[in-house]
N, C-alpha and C positions, 0 to 999 in steps of 0.2 A: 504494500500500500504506500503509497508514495505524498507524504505531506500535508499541503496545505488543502489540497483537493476534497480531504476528507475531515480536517478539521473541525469543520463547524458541524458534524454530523457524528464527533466522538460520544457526545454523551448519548447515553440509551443505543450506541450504537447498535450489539444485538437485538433489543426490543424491535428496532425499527429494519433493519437492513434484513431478519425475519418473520415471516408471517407466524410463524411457531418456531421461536428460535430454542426452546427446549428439546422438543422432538426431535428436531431439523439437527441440532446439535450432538443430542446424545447418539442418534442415527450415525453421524459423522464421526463420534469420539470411540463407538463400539468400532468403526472399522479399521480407526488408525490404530486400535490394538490389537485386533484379530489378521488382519492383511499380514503376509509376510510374513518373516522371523517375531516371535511373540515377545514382549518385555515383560520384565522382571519387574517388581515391585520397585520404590525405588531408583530405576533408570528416571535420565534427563531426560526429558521431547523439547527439543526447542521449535520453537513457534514461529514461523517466517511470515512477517506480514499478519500479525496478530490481529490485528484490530485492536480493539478493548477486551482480549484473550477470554472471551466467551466460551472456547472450547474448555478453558482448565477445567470447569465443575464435569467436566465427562472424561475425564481421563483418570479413573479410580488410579490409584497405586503408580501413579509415573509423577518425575518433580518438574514442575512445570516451570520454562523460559520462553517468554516472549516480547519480539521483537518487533516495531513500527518506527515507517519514518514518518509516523505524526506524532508531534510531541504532546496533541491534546489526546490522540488516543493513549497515548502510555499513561495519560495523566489518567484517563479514564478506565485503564485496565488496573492501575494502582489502587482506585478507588471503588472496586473488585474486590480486591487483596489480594491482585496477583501479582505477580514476579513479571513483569514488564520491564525493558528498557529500546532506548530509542538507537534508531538503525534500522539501514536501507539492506534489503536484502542483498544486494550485488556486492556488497561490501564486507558485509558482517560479519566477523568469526568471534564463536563464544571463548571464553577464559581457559577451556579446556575442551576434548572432546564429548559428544555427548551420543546416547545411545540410538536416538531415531529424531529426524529433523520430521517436522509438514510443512506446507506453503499450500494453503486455500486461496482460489479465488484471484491468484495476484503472481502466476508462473509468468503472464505477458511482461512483465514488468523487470523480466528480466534484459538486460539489454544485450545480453550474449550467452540465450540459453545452452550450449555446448559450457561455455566457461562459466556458469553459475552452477551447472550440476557437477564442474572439477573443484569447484570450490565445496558444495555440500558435500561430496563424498570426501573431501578431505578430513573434515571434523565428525564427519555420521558414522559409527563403529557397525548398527546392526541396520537399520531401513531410511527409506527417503520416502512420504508419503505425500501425494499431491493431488490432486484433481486435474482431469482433461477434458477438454468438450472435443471429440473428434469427429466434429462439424468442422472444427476451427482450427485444427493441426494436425498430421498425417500421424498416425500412431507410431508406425516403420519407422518415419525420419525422429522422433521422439528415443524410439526404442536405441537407436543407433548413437542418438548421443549421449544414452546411458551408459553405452557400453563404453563407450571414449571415455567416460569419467570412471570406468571400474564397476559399474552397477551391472552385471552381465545377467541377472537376472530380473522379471519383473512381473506382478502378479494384479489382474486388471479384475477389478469388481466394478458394474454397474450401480450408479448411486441415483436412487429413483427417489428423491424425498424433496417436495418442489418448497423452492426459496419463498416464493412472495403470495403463496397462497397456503392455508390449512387443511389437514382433511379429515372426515371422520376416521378413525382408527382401524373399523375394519378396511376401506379405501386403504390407506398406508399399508396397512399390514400386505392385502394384496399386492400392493407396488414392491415392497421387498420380496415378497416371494418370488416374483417375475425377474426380479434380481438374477437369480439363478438360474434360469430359464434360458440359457443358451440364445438360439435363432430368436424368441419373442424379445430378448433384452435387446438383441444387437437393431431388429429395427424398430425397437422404443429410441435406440439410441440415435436413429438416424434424420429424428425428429424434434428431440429434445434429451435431456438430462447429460449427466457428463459420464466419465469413470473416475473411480479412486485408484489410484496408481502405488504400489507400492514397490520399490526398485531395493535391490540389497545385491549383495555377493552370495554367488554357488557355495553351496556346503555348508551357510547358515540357516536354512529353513528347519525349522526344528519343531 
């Protein structure tokens, strides 16, 4: 997330950016721990592009870092009680290695996606979790500049849980079942929703 663009829209950011931002969230937070190599109690997840770090209340058992280049969302993700600090994704390296990075929402924003995923896998020890719309970027050319950065594996779940409108629950529940649905997800996908992408190294899926 980049600055000033989003400043005047820090406070209540979740409430408003969604229409169920609990569901919508914890939806999101069960797969950045299920995707991929699973975390340990205790592992970092740094947060790329945080927002106001909505996600922390869904991440049972991992210690939460997150990062924004708006200094009023960090102000607003503080006012949370989360672990927020400010920084542009393209830049950022945390104090230490950490066990799984995500970047929601805000992969565009990298300005040299090949060298932003050599940067993440420099500090990420076990996965890289992100969203794709592959409306809007070729999977292939995606998949290929993981592998450049070391991520030679990658494990793609459809994420059917719509942003800016709510639904009854059974409605939802159906949406993620079709998740799994092979041929029905791929052309739910060809019309709308995105995938959650989780990239890691061979020989950690555990």
């Amino acid at each position: 997330m980049t600055g000033e663009k989003y400043d005047t829209r820090a406070e209540r950011w979740s409430e408003v950016a969604y229409a169920d931002p609990a569901t919508y969230l914890a939806h999101r937070g069960e797969l950045v721990l299920s995707l991929g190599p699973p975390l340990d109690h205790g592992d970092t997840l740094l947060d790329l592009a945080c927002g106001d770090g909505g996600l922390a209340d869904h991440l049972p058992g991992a210690l939460y870092l997150g990062v924004d280049a708006s200094a009023e969302m960090v102000q607003a993700g503080k006012g949370r009680g989360h672990n927020v600090v400010l920084g542009d994704l393209n830049d950022y390296e945390p104090p230490e290695p950490v066990a799984a990075t995500t970047c929601f929402r805000a992969i565009y924003y990298a300005t040299d996606r090949a060298a932003f995923f050599r940067r993440v896998a420099g500090y990420t020890e076990r996965k890289f979790v992100f969203d794709l719309n592959p409306r809007q970027y070729r999977v292939q050319e995606v998949c290929a500049d993981l592998r450049g950065a070391g991520f030679d594996r990658l494990e793609l779940r459809p994420f059917f849980s719509p942003q800016h409108f709510s639904l009854p629950r059974p409605v939802a529940s159906a949406l993620y079942a079709l998740e799994r649905s092979g041929p029905l997800a791929r052309l739910l996908l060809s019309v709308r929703f995105s995938y959650l992408c989780a990239a890691f190294r061979g020989g950690k899926n555990t």
